[in-house]
C-alpha positions as CSV (number, residue, x, y, z in Angstrom):
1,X,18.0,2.3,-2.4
2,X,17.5,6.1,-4.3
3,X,17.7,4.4,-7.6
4,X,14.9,1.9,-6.5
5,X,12.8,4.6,-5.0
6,X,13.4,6.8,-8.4
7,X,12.0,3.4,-10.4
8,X,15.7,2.9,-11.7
9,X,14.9,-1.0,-10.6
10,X,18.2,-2.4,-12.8
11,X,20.8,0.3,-11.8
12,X,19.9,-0.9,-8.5
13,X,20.6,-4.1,-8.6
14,X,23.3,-3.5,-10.7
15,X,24.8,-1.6,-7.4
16,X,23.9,-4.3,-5.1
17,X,25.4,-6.7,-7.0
18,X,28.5,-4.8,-6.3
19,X,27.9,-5.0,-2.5
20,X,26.8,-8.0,-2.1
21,X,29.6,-9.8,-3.6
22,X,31.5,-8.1,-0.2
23,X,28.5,-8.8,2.2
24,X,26.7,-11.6,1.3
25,X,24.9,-12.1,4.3
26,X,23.4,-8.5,4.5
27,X,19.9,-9.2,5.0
28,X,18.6,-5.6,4.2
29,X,20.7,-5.3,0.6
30,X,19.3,-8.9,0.1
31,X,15.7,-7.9,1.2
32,X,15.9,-4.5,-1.1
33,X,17.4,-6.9,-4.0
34,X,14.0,-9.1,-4.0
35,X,12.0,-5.7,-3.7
36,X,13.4,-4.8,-7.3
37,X,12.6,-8.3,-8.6
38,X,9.3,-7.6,-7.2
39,X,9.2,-4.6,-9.4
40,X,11.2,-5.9,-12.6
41,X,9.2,-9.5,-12.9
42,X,7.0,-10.8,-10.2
43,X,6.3,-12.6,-6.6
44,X,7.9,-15.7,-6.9
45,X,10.8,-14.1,-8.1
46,X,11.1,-11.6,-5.1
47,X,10.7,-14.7,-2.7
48,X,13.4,-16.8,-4.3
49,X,15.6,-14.2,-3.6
50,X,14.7,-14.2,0.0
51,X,15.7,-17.8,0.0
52,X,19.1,-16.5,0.4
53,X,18.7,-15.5,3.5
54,X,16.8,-18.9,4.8
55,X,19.3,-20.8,3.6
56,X,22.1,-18.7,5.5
57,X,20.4,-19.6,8.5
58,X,18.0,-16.2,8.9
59,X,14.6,-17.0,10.6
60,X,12.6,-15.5,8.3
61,X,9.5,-15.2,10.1
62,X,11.4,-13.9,13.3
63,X,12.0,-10.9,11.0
64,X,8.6,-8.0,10.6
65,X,10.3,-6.3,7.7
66,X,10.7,-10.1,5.8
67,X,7.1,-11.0,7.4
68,X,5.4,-8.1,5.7
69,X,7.4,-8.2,2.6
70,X,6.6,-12.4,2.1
71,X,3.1,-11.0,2.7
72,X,3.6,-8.7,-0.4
73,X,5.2,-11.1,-2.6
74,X,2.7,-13.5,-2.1
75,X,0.2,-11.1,-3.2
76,X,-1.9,-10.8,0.2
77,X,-0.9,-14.6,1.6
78,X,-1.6,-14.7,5.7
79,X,-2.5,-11.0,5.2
80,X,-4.6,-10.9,7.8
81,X,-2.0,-12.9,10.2
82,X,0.9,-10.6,9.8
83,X,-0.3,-7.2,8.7
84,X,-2.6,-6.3,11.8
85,X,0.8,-6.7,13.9
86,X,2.5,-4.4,12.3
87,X,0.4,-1.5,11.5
88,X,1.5,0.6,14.2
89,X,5.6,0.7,13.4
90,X,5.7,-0.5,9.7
91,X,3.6,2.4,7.3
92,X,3.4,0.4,4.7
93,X,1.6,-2.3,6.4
94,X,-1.3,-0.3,7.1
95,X,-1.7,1.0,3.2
96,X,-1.4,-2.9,2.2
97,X,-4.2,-4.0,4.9
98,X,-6.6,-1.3,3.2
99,X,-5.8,-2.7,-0.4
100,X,-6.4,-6.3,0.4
101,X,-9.2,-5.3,2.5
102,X,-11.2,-3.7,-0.4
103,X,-9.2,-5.8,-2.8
104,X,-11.8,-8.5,-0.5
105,X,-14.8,-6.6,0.2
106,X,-13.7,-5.5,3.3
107,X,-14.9,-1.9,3.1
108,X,-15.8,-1.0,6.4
109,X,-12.8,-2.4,7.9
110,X,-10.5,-0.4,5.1
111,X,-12.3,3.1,6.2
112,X,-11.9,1.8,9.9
113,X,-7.7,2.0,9.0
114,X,-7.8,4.9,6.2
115,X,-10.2,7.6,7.7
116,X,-7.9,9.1,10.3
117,X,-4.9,9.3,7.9
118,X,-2.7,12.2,7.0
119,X,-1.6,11.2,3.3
120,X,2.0,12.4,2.7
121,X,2.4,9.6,-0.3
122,X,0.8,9.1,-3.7
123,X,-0.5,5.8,-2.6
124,X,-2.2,7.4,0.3
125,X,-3.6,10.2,-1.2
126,X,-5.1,7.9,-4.1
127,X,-6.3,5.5,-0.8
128,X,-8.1,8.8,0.6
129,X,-9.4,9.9,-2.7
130,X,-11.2,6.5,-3.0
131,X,-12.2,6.6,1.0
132,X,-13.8,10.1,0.1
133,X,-15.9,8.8,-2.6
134,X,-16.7,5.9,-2.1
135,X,-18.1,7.5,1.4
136,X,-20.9,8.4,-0.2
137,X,-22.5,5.3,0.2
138,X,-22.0,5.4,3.9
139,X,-24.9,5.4,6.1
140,X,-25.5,7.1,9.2
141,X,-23.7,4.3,11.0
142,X,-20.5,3.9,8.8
143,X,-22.3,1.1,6.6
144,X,-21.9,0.8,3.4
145,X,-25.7,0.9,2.3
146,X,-27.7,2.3,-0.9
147,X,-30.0,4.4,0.5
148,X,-33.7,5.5,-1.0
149,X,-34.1,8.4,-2.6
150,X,-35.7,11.1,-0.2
151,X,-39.0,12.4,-1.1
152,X,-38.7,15.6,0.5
153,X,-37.0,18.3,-1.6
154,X,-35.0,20.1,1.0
155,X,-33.5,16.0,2.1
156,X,-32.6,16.0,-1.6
157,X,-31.4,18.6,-1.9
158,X,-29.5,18.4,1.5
159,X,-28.0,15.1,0.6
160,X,-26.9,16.4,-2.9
161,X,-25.2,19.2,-1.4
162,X,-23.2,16.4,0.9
163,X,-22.4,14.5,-2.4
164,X,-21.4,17.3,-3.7
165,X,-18.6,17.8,-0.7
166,X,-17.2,14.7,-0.4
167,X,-16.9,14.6,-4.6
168,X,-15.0,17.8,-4.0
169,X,-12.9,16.0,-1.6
170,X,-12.0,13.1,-3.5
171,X,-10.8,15.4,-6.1
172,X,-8.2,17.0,-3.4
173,X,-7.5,14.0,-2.7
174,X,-6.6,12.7,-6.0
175,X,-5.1,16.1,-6.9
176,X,-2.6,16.0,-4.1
177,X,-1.2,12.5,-5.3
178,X,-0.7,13.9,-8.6
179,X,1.3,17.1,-6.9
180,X,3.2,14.4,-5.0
181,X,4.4,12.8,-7.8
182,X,1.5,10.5,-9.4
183,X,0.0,10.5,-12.5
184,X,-3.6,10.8,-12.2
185,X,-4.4,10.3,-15.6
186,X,-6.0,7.8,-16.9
187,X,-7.9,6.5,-13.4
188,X,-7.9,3.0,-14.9
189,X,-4.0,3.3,-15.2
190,X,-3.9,4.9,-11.6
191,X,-5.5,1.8,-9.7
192,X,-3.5,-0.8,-11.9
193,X,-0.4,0.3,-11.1
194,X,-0.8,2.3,-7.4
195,X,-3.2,-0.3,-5.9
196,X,-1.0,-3.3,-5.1
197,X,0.4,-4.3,-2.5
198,X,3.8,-2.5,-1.5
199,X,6.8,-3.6,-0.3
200,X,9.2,-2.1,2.8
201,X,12.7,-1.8,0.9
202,X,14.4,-1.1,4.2
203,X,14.7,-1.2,7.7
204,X,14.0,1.6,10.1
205,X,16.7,3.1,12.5
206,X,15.6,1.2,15.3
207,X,15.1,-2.1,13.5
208,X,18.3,-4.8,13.0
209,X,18.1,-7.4,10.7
């Protein structure tokens, strides 16, 4: 699992190869093999490899980690059935609900998941940086709205002055991801790569498979 979390996606598998071949029926070393083939090729490979562990007998959708992962692979599939569940005990659920919500025009309900957040990723920094700015179209009731431009100067000049502050906090935003271990540059690179949906590679302590 550290070389898939340093991006080394083959010397992964070529480890889990290894363990495999003495516990074929693990269903977190097969769950973290179809996370690299997630990464390496696509979807549909990732879900044949979960096969495995449907046709060892593993209810799959007794599972949350498999649930939210099929979700992934599927590229946002039932999204709306399984994530919501799971948002509370599975971080990456919650990240994947705000891409597919404004992956959908969902905005509202993607601020209504993202404002409160802490970021201590890169994904959830970029997610805040684009919360931040694209907050500037929020009107007085959290609705996403284009509003007139004021006629009175000191409104103007009071509403540029807000711009102004939430630009600034985008940027901290977006600055923090790269300190935590993102790229920032190019943007257009940034939200190809980072704004997918991601997979959970493992279990949590409290979680069997």
């Amino acid at each position: 699992m550290c070389y898939y979390k340093l991006d080394y996606y083959d010397v992964s598998l070529e480890i889990l190869a290894v363990y495999l071949q003495a516990h074929p029926d693990s269903a977190i070393a097969v769950n973290l093999k179809a996370c690299n083939h997630f990464r390496l090729y696509n979807g549909r490979a990732a879900e044949a490899e979960l096969k495995v562990l449907s046709d060892q007998g593993h209810n799959l959708q007794a599972n949350d980690l498999i649930r939210h992962n099929m979700v992934v692979f599927s590229m946002g599939d039932s999204a709306l059935q399984v994530l919501p569940q799971l948002v509370d005990f599975i971080p990456e659920a919650r990240l994947n609900l705000v891409i597919y919500y404004l992956r959908h025009e969902g905005v509202q309900e993607a601020f209504d998941l993202i404002k409160d957040l802490e970021p201590s990723t890169p994904q959830e920094y970029i997610l805040k940086g684009m919360y931040s700015s694209t907050a500037l179209l929020l009107g007085p009731a959290n609705v996403v709205v284009l509003p007139p431009l004021p006629h009175n100067s000191l409104t103007l000049r009071t509403r540029l002055g807000r711009c102004r502050q939430r630009i600034g906090r985008a940027g901290r935003w977006f600055q923090g991801a790269h300190q935590n271990g993102t790229a920032i540059l190019p943007g257009v690179h940034v939200q190809r790569r980072r704004l997918q949906l991601e997979p959970r590679n493992l279990a949590g302590p409290d979680r069997q498979l």
